[in-house]
LUMLO-49021 format. One record per residue (C-alpha): residue number from 1; chain; x negated, z negated, y negated. Coordinates in steps of 0.001 Angstrom, whole numbers, plus 500000, padded with zeros to 6 digits. Each point is the difference from the previous one (the first is absolute). Layout:
<r resi="NUM" chain="A" X="X" Z="Z" Y="Y"/>
...
***
This chain:
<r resi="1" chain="A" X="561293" Z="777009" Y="490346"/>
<r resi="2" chain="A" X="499395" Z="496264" Y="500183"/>
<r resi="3" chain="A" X="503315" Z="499171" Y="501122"/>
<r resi="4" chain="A" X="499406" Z="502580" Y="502962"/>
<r resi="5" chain="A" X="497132" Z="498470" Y="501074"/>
<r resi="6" chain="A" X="501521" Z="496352" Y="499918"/>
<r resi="7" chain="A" X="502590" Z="501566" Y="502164"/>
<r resi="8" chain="A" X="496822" Z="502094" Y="502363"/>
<r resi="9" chain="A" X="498516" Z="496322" Y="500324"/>
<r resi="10" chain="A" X="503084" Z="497849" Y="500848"/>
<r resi="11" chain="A" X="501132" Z="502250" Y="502734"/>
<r resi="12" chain="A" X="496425" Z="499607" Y="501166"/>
<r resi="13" chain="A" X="500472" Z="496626" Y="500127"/>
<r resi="14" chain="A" X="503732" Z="500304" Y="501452"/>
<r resi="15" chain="A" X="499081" Z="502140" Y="503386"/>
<r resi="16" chain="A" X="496234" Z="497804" Y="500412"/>
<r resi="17" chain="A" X="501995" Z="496875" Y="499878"/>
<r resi="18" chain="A" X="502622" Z="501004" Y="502325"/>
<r resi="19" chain="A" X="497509" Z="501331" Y="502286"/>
<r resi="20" chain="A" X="497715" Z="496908" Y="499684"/>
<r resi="21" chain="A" X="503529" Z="498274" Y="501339"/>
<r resi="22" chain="A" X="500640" Z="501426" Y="502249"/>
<r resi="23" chain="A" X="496614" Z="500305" Y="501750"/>
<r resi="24" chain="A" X="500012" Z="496306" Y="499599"/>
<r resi="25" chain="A" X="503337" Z="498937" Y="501302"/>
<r resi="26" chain="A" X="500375" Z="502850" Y="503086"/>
<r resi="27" chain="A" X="503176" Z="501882" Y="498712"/>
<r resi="28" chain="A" X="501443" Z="501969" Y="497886"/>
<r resi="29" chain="A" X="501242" Z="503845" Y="500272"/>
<r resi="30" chain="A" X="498785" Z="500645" Y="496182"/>
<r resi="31" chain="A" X="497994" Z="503015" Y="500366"/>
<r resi="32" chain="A" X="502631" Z="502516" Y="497937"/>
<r resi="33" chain="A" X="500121" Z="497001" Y="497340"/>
<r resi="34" chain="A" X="496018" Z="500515" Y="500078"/>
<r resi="35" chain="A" X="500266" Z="503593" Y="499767"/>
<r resi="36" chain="A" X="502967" Z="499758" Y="497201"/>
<r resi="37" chain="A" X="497450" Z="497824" Y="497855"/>
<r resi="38" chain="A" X="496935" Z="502023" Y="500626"/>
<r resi="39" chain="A" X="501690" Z="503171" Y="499130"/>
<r resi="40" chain="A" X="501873" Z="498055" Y="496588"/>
<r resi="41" chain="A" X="496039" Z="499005" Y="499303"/>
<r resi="42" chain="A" X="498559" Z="503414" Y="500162"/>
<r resi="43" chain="A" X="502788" Z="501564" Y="497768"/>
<r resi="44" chain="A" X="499161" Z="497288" Y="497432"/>
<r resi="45" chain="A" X="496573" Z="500614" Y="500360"/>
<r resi="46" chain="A" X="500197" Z="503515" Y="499675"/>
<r resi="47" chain="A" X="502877" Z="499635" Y="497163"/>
<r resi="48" chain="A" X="497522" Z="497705" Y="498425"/>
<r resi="49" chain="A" X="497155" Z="502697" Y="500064"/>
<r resi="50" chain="A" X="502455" Z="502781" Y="498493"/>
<r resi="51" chain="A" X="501746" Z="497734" Y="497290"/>
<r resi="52" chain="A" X="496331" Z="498828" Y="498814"/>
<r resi="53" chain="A" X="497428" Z="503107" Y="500929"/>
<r resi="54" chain="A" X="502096" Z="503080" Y="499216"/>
<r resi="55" chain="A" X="496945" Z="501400" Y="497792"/>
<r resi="56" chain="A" X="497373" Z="499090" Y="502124"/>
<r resi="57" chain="A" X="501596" Z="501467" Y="503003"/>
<r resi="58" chain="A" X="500588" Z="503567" Y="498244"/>
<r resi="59" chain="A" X="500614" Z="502381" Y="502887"/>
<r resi="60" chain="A" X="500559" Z="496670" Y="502877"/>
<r resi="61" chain="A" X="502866" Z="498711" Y="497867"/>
<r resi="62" chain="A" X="502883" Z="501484" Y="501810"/>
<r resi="63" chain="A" X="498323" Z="499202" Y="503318"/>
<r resi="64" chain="A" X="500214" Z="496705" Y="499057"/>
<r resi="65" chain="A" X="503418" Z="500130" Y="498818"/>
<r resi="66" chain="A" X="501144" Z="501589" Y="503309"/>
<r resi="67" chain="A" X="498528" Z="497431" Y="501821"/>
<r resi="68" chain="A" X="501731" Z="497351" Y="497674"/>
<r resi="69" chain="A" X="503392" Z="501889" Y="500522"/>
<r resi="70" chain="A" X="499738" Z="500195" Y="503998"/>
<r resi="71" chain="A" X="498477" Z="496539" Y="500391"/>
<r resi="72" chain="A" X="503402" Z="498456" Y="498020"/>
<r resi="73" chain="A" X="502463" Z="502448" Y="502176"/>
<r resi="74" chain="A" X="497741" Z="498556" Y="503641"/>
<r resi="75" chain="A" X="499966" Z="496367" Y="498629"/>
<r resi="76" chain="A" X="503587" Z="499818" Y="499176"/>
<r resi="77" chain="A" X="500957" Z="501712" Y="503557"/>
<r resi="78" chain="A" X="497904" Z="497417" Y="501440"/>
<r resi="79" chain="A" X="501102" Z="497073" Y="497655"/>
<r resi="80" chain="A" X="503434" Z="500855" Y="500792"/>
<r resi="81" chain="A" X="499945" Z="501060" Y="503923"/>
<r resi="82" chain="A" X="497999" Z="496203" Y="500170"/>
<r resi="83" chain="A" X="502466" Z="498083" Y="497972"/>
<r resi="84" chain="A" X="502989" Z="501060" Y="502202"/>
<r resi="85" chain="A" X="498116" Z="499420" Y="503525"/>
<r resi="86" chain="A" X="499358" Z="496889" Y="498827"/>
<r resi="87" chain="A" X="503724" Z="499373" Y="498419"/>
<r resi="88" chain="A" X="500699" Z="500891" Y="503455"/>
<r resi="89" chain="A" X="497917" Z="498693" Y="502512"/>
<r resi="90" chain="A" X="498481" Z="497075" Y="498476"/>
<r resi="91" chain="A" X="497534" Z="498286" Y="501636"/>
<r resi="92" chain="A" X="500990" Z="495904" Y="498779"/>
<r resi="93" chain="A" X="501400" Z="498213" Y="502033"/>
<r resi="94" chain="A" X="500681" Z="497552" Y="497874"/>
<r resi="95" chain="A" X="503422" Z="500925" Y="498197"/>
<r resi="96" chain="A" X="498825" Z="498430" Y="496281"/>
<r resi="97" chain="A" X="496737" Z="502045" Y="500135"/>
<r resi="98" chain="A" X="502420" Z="503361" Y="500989"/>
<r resi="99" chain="A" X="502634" Z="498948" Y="496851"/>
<r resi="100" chain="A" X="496725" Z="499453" Y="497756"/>
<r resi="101" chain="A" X="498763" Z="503390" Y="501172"/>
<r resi="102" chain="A" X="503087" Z="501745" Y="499301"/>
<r resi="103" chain="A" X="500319" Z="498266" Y="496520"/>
<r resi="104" chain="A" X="496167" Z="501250" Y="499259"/>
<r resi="105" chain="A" X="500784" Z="503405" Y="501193"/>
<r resi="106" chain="A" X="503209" Z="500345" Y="498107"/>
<r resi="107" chain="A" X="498246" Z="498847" Y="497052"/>
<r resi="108" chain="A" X="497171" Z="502762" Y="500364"/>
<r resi="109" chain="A" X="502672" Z="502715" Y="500582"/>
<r resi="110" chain="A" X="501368" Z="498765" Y="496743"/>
<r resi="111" chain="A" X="496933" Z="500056" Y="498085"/>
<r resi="112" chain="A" X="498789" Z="503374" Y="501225"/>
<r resi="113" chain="A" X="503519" Z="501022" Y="498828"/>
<r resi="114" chain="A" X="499901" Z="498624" Y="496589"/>
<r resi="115" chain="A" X="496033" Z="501282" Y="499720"/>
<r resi="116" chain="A" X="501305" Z="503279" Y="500423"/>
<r resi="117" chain="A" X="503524" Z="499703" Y="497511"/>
<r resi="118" chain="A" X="497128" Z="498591" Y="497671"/>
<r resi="119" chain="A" X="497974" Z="502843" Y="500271"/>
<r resi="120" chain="A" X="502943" Z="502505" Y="499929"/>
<r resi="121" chain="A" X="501040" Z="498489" Y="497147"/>
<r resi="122" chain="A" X="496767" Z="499906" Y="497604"/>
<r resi="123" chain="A" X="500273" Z="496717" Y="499702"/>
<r resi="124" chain="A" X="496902" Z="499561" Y="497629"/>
<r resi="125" chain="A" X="498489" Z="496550" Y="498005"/>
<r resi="126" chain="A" X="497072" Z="501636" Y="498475"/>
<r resi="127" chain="A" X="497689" Z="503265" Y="500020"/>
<r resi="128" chain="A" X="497239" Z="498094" Y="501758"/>
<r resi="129" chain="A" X="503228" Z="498606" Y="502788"/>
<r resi="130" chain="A" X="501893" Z="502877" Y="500368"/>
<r resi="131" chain="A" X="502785" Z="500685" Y="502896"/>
<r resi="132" chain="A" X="497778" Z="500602" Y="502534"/>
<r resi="133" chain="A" X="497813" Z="496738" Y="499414"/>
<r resi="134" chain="A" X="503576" Z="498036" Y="500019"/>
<r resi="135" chain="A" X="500652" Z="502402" Y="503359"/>
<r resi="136" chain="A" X="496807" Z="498573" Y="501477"/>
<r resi="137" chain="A" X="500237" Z="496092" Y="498819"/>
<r resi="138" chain="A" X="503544" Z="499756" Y="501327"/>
<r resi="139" chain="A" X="499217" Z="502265" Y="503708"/>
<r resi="140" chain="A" X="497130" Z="497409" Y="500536"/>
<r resi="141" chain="A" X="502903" Z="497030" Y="499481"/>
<r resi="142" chain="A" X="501835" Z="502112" Y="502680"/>
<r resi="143" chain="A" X="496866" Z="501097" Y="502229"/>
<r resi="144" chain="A" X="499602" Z="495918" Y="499914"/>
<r resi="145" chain="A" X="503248" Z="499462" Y="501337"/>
<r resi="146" chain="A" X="499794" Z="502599" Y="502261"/>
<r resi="147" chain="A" X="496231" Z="498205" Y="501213"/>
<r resi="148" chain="A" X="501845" Z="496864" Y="500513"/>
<r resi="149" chain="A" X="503096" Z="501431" Y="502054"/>
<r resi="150" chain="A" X="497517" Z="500919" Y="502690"/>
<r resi="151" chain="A" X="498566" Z="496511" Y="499812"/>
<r resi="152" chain="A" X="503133" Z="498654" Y="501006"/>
<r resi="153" chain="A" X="501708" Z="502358" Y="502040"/>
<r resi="154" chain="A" X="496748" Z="500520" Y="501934"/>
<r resi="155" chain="A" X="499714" Z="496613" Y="500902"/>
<r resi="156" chain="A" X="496128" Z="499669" Y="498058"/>
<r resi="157" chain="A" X="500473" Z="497307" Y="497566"/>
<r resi="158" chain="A" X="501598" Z="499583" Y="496736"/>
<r resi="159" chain="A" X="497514" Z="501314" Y="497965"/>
***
């Protein structure tokens, strides 16, 4: 549950600050990255809520765990319709920023892939850090990544 609603918070964080610069600065075509984030922190949210309130819900459970389910298939069509508009179109002029965004978006591809072996795999340290905590710590690395491709590619600072 907590590691849920670290991931709910960051991607809060993630689509204000890319918002906040791009209000700021004038540019930036970032509204599916927006939507990819807001949609990745509802489905934590709500994944959060299900993981950690099963009980309490009772009847509301599966609701919740619908709306966990369809908010990870809508943020990864976003995440992934964003990341190759922006692979290619960037928006940098500047050809180090576009190589740096490139690197950071290959690098969140690759975490969001190895997240998910992880998962697959039960990869498991502990009963209180289980597979799907690991899942979460190492898709936040990626979700990072992903945060700071737009940065770049975007043209809206380095993060």
């Amino acid at each position: 549950m907590a590691t849920d609603y670290v991931i709910a918070i960051a991607c809060v964080f993630f689509l204000t600050s890319i918002l906040a610069r791009r209000r700021r600065l004038g540019r930036g075509r970032v509204g599916i990255w927006v939507a990819g984030f807001a949609a990745t922190s509802l489905a934590a949210l709500a994944g959060g809520t299900a993981h950690g309130f099963r009980v309490p819900l009772g009847p509301w459970w599966s609701f919740v765990w619908s709306l966990t389910v369809c908010s990870i298939a809508t943020s990864s069509a976003f995440l992934i319709a964003a990341g190759v508009t922006s692979a290619r179109a960037p928006e940098a002029e500047d050809e180090r920023a576009r190589q740096a965004g490139y690197r950071w978006l290959e690098r969140g591809v690759w975490g969001t892939l190895a997240a998910i072996g992880l998962l697959l795999a039960g990869v498991s340290f502990h009963d209180h850090f289980n597979a799907n905590d690991l899942y979460h710590v190492v898709q936040l690395a990626g979700l990072y990544c992903l945060y700071r491709a737009v940065l770049h590619l975007h043209q809206l600072g380095p993060g």
